[in-house]
C-alpha positions as CSV (number, residue, x, y, z in Angstrom):
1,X,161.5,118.5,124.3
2,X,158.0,119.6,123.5
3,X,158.5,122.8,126.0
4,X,162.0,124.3,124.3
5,X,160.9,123.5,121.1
6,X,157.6,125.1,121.6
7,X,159.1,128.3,123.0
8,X,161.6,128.2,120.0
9,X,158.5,128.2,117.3
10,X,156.9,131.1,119.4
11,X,160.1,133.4,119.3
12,X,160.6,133.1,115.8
13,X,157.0,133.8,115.1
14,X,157.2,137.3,117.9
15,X,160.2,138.5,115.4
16,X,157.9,138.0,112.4
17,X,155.1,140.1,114.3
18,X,157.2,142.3,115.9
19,X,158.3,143.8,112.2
20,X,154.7,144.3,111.4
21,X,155.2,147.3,114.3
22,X,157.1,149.8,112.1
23,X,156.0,149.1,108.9
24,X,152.7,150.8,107.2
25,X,151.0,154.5,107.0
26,X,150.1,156.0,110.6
27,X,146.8,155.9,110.4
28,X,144.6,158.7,112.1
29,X,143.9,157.3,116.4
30,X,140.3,157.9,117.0
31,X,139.3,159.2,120.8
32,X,136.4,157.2,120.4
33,X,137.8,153.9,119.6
34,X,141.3,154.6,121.9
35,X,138.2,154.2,124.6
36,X,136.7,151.3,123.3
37,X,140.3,149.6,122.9
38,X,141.5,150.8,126.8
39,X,137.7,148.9,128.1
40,X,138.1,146.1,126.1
41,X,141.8,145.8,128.2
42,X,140.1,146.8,131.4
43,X,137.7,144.2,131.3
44,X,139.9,141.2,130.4
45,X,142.0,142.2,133.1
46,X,138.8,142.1,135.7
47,X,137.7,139.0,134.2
48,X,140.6,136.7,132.8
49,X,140.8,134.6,136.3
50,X,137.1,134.0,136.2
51,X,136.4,133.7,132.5
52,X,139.3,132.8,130.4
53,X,137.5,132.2,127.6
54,X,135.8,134.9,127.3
55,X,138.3,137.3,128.2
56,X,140.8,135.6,125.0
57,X,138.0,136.7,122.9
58,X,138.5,140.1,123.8
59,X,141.4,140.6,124.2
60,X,142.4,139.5,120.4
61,X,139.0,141.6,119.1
62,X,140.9,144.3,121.3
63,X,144.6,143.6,119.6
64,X,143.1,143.6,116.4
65,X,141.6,147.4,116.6
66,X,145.0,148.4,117.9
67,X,147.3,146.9,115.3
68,X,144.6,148.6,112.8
69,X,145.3,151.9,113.8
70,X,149.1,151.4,115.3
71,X,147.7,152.5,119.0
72,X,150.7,150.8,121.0
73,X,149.7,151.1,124.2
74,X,146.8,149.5,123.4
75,X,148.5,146.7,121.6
76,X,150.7,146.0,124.5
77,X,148.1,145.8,127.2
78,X,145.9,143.5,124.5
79,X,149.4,141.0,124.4
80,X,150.1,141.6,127.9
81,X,146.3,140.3,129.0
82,X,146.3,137.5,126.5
83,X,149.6,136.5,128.4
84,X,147.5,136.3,131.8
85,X,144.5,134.2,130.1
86,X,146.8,131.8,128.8
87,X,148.6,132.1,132.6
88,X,145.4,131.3,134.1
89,X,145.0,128.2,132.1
90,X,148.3,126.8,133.2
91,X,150.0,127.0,129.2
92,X,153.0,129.1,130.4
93,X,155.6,129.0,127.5
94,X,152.6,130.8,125.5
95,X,151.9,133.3,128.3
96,X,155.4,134.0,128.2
97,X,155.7,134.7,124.3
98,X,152.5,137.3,124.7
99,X,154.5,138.9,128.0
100,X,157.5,139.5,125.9
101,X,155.8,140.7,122.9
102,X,153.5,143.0,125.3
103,X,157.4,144.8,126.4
104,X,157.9,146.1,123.2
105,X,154.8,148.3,123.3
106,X,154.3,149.2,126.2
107,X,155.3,152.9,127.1
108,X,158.5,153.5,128.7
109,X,157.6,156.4,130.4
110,X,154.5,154.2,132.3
111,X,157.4,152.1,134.6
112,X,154.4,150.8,136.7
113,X,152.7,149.2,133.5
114,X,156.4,147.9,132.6
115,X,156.5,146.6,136.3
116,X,153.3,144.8,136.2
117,X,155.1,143.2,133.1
118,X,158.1,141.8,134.4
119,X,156.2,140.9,137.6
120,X,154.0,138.6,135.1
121,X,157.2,137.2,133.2
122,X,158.5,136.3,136.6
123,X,155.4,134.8,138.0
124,X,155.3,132.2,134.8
125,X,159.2,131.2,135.3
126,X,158.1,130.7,138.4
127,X,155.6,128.2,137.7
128,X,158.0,127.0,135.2
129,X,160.3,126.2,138.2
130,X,162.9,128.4,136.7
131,X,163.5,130.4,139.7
132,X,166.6,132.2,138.5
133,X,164.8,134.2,135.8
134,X,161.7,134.7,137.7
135,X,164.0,136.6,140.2
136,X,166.2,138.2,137.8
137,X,162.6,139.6,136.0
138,X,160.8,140.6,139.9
139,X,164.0,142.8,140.4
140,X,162.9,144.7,137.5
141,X,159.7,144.7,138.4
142,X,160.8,146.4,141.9
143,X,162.9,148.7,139.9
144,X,159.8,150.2,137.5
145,X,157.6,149.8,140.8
146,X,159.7,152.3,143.0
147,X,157.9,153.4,145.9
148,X,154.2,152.5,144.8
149,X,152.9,150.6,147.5
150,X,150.3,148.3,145.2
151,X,153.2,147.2,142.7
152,X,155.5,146.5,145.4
153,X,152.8,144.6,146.8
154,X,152.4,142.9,143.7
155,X,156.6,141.4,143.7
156,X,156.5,141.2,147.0
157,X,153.8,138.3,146.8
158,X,155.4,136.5,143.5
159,X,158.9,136.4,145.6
160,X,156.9,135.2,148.7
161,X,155.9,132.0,146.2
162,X,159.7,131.9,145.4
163,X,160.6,130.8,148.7
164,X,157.8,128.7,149.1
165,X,159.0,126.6,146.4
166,X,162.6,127.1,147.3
167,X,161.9,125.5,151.0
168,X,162.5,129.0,152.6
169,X,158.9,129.2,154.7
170,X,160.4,132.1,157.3
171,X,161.3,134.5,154.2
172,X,158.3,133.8,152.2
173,X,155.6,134.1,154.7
174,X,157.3,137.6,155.9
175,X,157.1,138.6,152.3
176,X,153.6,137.7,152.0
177,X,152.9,139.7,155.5
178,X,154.5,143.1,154.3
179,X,153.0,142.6,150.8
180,X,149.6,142.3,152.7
181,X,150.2,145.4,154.9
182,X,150.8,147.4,151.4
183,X,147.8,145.8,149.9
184,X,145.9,146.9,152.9
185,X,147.1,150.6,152.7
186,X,145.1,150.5,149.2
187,X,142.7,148.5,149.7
188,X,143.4,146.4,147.0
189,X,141.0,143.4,147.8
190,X,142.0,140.7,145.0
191,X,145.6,140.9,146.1
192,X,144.9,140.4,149.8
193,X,142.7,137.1,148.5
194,X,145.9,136.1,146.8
195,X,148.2,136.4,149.5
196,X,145.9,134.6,152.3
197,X,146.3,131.8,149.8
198,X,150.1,131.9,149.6
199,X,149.8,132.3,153.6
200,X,147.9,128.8,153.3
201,X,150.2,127.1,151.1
202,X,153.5,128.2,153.2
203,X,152.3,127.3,156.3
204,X,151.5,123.9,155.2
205,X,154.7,123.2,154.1
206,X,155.4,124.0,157.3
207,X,153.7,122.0,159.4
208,X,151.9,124.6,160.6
209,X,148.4,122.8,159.4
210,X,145.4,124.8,161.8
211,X,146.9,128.8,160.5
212,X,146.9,127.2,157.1
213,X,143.4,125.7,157.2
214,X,142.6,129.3,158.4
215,X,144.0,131.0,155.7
216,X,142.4,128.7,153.7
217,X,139.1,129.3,154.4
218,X,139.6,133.1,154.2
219,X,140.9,132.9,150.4
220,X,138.0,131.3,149.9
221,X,135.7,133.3,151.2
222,X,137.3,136.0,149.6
223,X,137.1,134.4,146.4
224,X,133.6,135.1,146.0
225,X,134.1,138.4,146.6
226,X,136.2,139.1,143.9
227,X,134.9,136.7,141.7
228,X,138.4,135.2,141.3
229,X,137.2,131.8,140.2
230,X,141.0,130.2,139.5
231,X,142.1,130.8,143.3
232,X,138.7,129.3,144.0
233,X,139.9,126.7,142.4
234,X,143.3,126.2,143.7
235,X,142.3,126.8,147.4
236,X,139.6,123.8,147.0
237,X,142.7,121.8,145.9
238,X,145.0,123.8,148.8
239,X,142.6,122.3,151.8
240,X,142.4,119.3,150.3
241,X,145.6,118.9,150.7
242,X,146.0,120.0,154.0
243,X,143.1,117.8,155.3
244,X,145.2,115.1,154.2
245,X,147.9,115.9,156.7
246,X,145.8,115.9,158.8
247,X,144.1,112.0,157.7
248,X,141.1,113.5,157.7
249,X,140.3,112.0,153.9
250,X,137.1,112.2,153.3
251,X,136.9,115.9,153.7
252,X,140.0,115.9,151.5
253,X,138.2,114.2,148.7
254,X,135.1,116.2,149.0
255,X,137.3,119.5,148.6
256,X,140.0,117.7,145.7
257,X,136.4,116.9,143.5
258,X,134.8,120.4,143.9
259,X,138.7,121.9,142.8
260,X,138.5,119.6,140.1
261,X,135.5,120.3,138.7
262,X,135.9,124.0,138.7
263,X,139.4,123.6,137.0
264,X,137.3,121.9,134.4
265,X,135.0,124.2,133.8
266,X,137.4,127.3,133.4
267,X,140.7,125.0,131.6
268,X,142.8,125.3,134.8
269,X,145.2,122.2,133.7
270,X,147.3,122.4,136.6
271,X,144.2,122.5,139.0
272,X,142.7,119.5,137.9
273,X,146.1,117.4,137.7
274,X,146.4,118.3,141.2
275,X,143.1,117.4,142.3
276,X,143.1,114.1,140.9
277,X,146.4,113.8,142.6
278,X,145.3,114.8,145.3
279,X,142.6,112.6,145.6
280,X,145.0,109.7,144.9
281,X,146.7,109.7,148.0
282,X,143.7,110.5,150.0
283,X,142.2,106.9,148.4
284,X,145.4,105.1,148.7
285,X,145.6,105.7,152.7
286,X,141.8,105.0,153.0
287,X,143.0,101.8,151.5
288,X,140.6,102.1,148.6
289,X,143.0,100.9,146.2
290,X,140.7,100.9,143.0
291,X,139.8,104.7,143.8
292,X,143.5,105.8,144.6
293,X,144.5,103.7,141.0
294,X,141.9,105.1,139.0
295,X,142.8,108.5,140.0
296,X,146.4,108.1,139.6
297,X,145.5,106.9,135.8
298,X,143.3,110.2,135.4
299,X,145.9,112.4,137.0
300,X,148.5,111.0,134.6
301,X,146.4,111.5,132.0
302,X,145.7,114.9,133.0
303,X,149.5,115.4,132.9
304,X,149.4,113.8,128.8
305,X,146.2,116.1,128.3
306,X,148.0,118.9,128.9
307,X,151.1,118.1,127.1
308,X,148.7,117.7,124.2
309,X,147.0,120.7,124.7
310,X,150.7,123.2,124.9
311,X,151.5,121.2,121.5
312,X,147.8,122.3,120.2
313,X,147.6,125.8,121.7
314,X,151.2,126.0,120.3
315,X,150.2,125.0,116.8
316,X,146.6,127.6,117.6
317,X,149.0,130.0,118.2
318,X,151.3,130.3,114.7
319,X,147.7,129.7,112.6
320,X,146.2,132.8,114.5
321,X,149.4,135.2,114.2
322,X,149.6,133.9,110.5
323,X,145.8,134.9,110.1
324,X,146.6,138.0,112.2
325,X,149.4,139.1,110.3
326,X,146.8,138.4,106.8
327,X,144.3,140.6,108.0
328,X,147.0,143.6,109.3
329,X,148.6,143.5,105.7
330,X,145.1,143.6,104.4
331,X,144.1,146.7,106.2
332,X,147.6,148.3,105.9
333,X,147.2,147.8,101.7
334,X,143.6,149.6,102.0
335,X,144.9,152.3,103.9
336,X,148.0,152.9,101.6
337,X,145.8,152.8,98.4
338,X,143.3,155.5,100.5
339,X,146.6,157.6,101.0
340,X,147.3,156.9,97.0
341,X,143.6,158.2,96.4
342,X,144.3,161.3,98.3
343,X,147.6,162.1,97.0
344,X,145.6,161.6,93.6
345,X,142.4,164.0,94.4
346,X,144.6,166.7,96.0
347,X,147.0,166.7,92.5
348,X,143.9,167.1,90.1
349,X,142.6,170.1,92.5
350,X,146.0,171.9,92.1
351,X,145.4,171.0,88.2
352,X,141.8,172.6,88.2
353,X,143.0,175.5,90.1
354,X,146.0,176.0,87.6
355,X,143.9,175.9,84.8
356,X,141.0,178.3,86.0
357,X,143.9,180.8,86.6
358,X,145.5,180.1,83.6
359,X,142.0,180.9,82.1
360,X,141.8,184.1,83.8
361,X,145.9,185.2,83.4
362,X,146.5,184.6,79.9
363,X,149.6,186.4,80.5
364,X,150.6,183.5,83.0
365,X,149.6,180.6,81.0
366,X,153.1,180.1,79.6
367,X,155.1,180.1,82.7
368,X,152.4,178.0,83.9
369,X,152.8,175.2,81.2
370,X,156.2,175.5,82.1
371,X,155.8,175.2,85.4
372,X,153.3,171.8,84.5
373,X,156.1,170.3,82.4
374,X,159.0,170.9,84.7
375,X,156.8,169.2,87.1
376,X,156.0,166.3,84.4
377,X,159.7,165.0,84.1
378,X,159.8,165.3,88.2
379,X,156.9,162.9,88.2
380,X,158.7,161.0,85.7
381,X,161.8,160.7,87.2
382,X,160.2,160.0,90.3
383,X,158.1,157.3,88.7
384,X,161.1,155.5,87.2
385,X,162.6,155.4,90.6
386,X,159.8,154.0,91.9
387,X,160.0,151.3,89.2
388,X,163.7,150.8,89.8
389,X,162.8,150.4,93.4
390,X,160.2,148.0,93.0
391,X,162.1,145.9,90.8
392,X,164.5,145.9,93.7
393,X,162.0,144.6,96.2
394,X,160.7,142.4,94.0
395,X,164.1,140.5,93.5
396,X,164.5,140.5,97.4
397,X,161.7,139.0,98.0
398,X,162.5,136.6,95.5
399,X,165.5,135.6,97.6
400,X,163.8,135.7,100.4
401,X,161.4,133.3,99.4
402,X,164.2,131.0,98.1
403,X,165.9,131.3,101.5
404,X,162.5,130.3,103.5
405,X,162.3,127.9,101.3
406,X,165.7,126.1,102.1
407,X,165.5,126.7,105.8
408,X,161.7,124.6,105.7
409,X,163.7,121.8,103.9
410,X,166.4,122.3,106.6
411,X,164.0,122.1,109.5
412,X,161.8,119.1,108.1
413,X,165.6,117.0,108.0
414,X,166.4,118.5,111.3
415,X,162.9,116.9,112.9
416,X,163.4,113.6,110.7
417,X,166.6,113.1,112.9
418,X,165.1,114.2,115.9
419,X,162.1,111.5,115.3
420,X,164.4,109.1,113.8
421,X,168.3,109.1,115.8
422,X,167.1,110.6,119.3
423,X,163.5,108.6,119.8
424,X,165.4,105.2,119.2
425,X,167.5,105.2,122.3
426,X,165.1,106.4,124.6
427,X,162.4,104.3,123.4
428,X,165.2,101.1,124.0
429,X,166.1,102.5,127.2
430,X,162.0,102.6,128.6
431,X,161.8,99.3,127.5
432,X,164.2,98.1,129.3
433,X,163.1,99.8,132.5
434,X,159.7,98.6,131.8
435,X,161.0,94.6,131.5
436,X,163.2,95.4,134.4
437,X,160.0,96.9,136.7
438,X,157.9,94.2,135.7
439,X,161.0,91.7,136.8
440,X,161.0,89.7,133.5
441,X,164.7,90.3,133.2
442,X,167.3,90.2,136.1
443,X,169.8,92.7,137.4
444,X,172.4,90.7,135.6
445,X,170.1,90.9,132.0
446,X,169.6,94.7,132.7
447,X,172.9,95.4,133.0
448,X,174.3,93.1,129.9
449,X,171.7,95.6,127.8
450,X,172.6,98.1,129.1
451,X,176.1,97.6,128.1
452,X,175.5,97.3,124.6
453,X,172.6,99.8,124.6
454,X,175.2,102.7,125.9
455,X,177.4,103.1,122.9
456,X,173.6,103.8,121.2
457,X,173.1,106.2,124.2
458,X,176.2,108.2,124.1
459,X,175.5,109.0,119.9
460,X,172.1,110.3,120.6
461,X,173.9,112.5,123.6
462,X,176.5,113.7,120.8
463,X,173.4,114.0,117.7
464,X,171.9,116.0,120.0
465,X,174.6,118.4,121.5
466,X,175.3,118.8,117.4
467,X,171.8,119.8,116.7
468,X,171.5,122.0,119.1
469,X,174.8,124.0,118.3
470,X,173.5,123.6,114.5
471,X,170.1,124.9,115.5
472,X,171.5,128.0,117.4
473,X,174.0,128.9,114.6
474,X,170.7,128.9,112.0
475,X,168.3,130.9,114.3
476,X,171.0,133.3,116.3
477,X,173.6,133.2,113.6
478,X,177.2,131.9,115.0
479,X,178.3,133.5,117.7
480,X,182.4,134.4,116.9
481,X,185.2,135.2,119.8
482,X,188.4,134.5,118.0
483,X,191.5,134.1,120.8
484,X,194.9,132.1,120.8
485,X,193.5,128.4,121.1
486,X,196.6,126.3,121.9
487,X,195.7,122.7,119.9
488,X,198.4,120.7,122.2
489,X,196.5,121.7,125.2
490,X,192.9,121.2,123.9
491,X,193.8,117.8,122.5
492,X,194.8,117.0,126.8
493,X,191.6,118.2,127.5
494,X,189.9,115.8,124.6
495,X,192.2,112.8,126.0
496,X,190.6,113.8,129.7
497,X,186.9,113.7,128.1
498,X,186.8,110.3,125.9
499,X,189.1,109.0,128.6
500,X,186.7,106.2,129.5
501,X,185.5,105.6,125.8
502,X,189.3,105.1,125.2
503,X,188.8,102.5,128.1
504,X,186.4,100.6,127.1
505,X,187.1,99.7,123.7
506,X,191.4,99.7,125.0
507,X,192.2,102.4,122.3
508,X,195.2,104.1,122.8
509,X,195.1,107.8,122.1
510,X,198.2,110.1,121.0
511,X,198.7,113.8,121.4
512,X,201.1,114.5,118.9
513,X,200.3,118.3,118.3
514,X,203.5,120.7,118.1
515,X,203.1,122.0,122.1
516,X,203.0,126.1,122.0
517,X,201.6,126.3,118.6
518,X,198.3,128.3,118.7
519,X,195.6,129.1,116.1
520,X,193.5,132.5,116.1
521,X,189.8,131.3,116.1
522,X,186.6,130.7,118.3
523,X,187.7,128.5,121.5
524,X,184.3,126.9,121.8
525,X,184.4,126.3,118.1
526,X,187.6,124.5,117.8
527,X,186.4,122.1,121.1
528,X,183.4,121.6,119.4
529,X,185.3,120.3,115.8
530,X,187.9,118.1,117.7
531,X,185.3,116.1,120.1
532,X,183.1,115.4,117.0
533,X,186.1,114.2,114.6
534,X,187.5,112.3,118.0
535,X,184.0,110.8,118.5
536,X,183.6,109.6,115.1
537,X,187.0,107.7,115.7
538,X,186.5,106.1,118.6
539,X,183.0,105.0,116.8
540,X,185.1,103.4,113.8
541,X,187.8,102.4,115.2
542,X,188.1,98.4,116.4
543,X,189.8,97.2,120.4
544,X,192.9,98.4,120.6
545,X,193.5,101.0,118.0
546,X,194.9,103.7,118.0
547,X,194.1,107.4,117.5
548,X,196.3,110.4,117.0
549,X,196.5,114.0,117.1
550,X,198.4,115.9,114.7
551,X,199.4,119.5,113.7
552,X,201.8,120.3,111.1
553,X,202.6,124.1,109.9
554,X,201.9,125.2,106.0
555,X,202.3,128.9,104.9
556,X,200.9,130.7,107.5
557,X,198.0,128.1,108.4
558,X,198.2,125.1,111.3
559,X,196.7,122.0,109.8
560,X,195.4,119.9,112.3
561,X,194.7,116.0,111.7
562,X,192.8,113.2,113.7
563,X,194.1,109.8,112.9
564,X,192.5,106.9,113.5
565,X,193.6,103.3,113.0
566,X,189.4,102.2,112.2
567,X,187.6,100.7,109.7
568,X,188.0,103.4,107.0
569,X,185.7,105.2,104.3
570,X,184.4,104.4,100.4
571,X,185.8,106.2,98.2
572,X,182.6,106.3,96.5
573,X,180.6,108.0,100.3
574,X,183.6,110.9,101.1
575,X,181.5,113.6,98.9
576,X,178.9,112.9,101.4
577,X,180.0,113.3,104.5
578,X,179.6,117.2,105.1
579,X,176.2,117.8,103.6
580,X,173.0,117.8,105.0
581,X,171.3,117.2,101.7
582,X,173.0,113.7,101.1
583,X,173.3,112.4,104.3
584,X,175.2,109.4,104.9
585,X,175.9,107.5,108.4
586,X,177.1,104.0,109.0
587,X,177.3,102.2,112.2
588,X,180.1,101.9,114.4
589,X,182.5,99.1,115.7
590,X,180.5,98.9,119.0
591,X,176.9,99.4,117.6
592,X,177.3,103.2,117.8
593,X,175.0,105.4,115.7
594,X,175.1,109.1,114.3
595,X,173.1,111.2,112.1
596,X,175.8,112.8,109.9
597,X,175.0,116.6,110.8
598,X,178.4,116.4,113.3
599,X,180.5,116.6,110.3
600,X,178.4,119.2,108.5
601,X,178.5,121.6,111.9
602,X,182.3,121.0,111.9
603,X,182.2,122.0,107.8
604,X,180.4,125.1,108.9
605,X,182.7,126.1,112.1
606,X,185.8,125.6,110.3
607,X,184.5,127.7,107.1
608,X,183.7,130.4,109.7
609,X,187.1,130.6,111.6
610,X,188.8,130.9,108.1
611,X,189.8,128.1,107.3
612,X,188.8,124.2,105.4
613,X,187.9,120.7,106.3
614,X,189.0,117.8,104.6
615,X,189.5,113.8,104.5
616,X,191.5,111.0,103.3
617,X,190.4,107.4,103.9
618,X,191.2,104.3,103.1
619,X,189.0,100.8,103.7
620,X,190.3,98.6,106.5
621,X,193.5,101.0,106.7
622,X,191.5,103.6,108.7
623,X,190.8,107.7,108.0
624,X,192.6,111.2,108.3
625,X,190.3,114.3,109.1
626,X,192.4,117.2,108.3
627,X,191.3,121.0,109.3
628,X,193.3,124.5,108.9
629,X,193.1,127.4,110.6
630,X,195.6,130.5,110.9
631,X,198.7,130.7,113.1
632,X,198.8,133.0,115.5
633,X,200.8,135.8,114.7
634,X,203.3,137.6,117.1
């Protein structure tokens, strides 16, 4: 969870600093400090593998002087080396947020800058383990590269650790052979290191264990050379590994603890994780138990660290872009009051000029008071405008305000339910595993729970598939395709879905919908509306009920009802039930829980298509959820 939700806070915040771009008074680009912005760049990119820290520093100090005096380029290769630090140091959601956010300034007519971008964004899905994306962004990359032998060099290598990953040895180390014959043919030294490492790791996974130690040792050789203190790192970590194959432990361990430590000392996460996993298994099949358990305990903690550590850069993150976006504002205010001043000096020097002339052509001083008043009511007018226009903004930002305001109330209930409905079933469901790996319950115990923990279960699965429709439809708006939705056939599809809830509490479902009958809205929408009102039946509805699916026709609208046979509704709770604000949930017939945001998303779809939600209910007689939408007309 931490991952998506993560990425989802950095998007939001690269809209809110991508608007900072056009806004302000071009400021004047000084040669001088163009230069000192483009060394800052070349220097993180020399030294971000070797010292991250370091190189972060720079980079923001070199994002800073670019923002102040809107040098683009600058600002994208500043966002686009900030992405490798934070790459280096394993925290690839943020690398990706500074890689996307270095694409919209970078120039487009500099395709192998935009290639070494896309090559980046592929590399960290890659390491991400999303393999489609990572493709889809090195064919880009290929495409900006076009025939220059050190970019395609470059993709050639990240698609070579593709089909490492993806089991394909054969096609990966032939990439990695003709991306080191293009390397070669520029003599492009820290990119032949890298590929003698990917040569190493694919030939393990082949079997292939004396060419791998070989490549091993020349990646690490090379490593020195160019001071490339991350693949250091990993190929300590690499032979490690490989000595392991080949039981020779003891060497293993002595490589896993010198990969370990210089992980440490540079914030490679992923490198240290891997050592101390590393070092497990070599203590486990020395037979050292309380070695190979201790570092199984420190590489699982390595794993937590690093969780904590996304969550804290994360959090770093939004309070240095909020800072950042402080201190641009600041500077953009000083430089529009300096454009106010000048505006102001250069008006009283036409007014000293007017007047000395005036002075000397006494025969000109009327037309030129003339002139000064015609010019009077112009400033006037203007001013007014001005006014109005302020007032304007003034009353936006006013709304704004209000708006922000109501979507942080919206987000804090969103997390409440998250904390609350969703961490509750999982938390049952560990602790079951946990009693049944420990064996203080039986097969027979285990499965009793988990019978009556998988009503629990399948309402977090539903809470969840409703927030994260909800959550879409708040940051991305809701996306409408209106089309001819046939409610007979969509309520077979429903019976098909719920067929086995329907089982298991022996509730008989009826499709009663006129056949043929079609509505013009959103396909998706309309599913979406009928499987929460069908779930909240089957929730409230006893063994052996019944539920039904209705459509009636009424001037020009299909009204469309789910029936159910349950426990019904107080009177006194039906104004709550589609509002966020005054939430109400009750449990169901089977233990089955909710959060109450199903009915409020189904409010909002239904609103959207054109049409109204409503409910009739009555206790121990069962409920009615009634929604219209227009007929399709011929």
């Amino acid at each position: 969870m931490t991952r998506p939700l993560g990425l989802l806070l950095l998007l939001l915040m690269h809209s809110t600093v991508y608007a900072q771009k056009t806004s302000g008074i071009e400021p004047e680009k000084s040669p001088a400090l163009i230069k000192t912005i483009d060394s800052l760049n070349k220097l993180v990119e020399e030294t971000y593998v070797s010292a991250p820290y370091e190189a972060r520093v720079s980079a923001e100090h070199a994002l800073l002087l670019s923002e102040k005096i809107k040098y683009n380029e600058g600002t994208g290769a500043a966002f686009l080396n900030l992405g490798h630090v934070y790459w280096s140091q394993s925290y690839y959601p943020i690398s990706l947020f500074y890689f996307n956010s270095a694409l919209n300034y970078l120039p487009k007519n500099k395709p192998l800058l935009l290639a070494h971008c896309y090559s980046s964004i592929g590399r960290a899905y890659t390491d991400l383990q999303n393999y489609s994306k990572a493709i889809k962004n090195l064919d880009i990359a290929a495409r900006f590269a076009g025939h220059d032998p050190k970019m395609l060099a470059e993709v050639y290598n990240e698609r070579s650790f593709i089909y490492a990953r993806l089991k394909q040895y054969d096609k990966g180390i032939t990439l990695a052979k003709l991306a080191m014959q293009l390397s070669r043919t520029v003599n492009d030294q820290p990119a032949i290191c890298i590929l003698y490492s990917r040569l190493a790791n694919a030939n393990r996974l082949k079997g292939q264990y004396q060419q791998a130690v070989a490549y091993s040792d020349t990646a690490l050789q090379m490593s020195y050379i160019v001071n490339n203190r991350r693949l250091r790192a990993i190929s300590f970590i690499e032979r490690a590994v490989i000595y392991n194959s080949l039981n020779q432990f003891d060497k293993a361990i002595n490589l896993a603890k010198k990969g370990a430590a210089l992980s440490d000392s540079i914030g490679v996460m992923d490198g240290i994780s891997s050592a101390y996993k590393t070092m497990a298994y070599s203590f486990e099949q020395k037979r050292d138990m309380v070695q190979s358990l201790a570092y199984q305990k420190k590489y699982t903690q390595a794993l937590d660290s690093l969780s904590a550590a996304n969550k804290r850069k994360s959090t770093e993150l939004i309070q240095s872009y909020f800072e950042l976006n402080s201190r641009l504002n600041a500077i953009a205010a000083v430089e529009e009051k300096a454009g106010q001043y000048r505006e102001k000096i250069h008006l009283q020097k036409v007014i000293i000029i007017t007047l000395l002339i005036s002075l000397l052509v006494v025969i000109l001083a009327l037309s030129v008071t003339y002139y000064l008043y015609k010019q009077k009511r112009v400033l006037n007018n203007r001013m007014r405008k001005q006014h109005k226009a302020l007032l304007i903004q003034k009353e936006l930002i006013e709304d704004q305000s209000a708006n922000l305001a109501n979507i942080n109330n919206l987000k804090d209930k969103l997390l409440a339910v998250i904390g609350h409905d969703l961490r509750t079933p999982l938390a049952n469901l560990n602790s079951i595993l946990r009693l049944y790996n420990t064996r203080v319950l039986s097969d027979d115990e285990v499965q009793d729970l988990m019978k009556e923990i998988e009503p629990v279960v399948q309402g977090a699965e539903l809470t969840l598939s409703n927030l994260l429709e909800w959550a879409g439809s708040q940051i991305k708006g809701i996306n409408h395709e209106p089309s001819a939705v046939d409610i007979y056939l969509v309520g077979n599809e429903i019976d098909r879905i719920f067929g086995y809830l329907f089982q298991q509490k022996n509730i008989r479902f009826e499709n009663m919908a006129l056949p043929g009958m079609c509505v013009q809205a959103d396909e998706r929408h309309v599913k979406v509306v009928l499987s929460n009102l069908v779930s909240n039946a089957i929730k409230f509805t006893g063994n052996y009920g019944i539920i039904s699916l209705l459509s009636t026709v009424d001037e020009g609208m299909l009204v469309i009802s789910v029936n159910d046979t349950g426990n019904g509704i107080p009177a006194e709770k039906l104004s709550k039930l589609f509002s966020l604000n005054t939430k109400y949930t009750a449990t169901g017939t089977s233990g089955e829980k909710g959060t109450g945001i199903g009915l409020f998303l189904c409010k909002e779809l239904i609103e959207f298509n054109g049409g109204r939600l409503w409910v009739n209910s009555e206790l121990n007689r069962g409920s009615t959820f009634s929604f219209s939408l227009p007929l399709v007309t011929d």
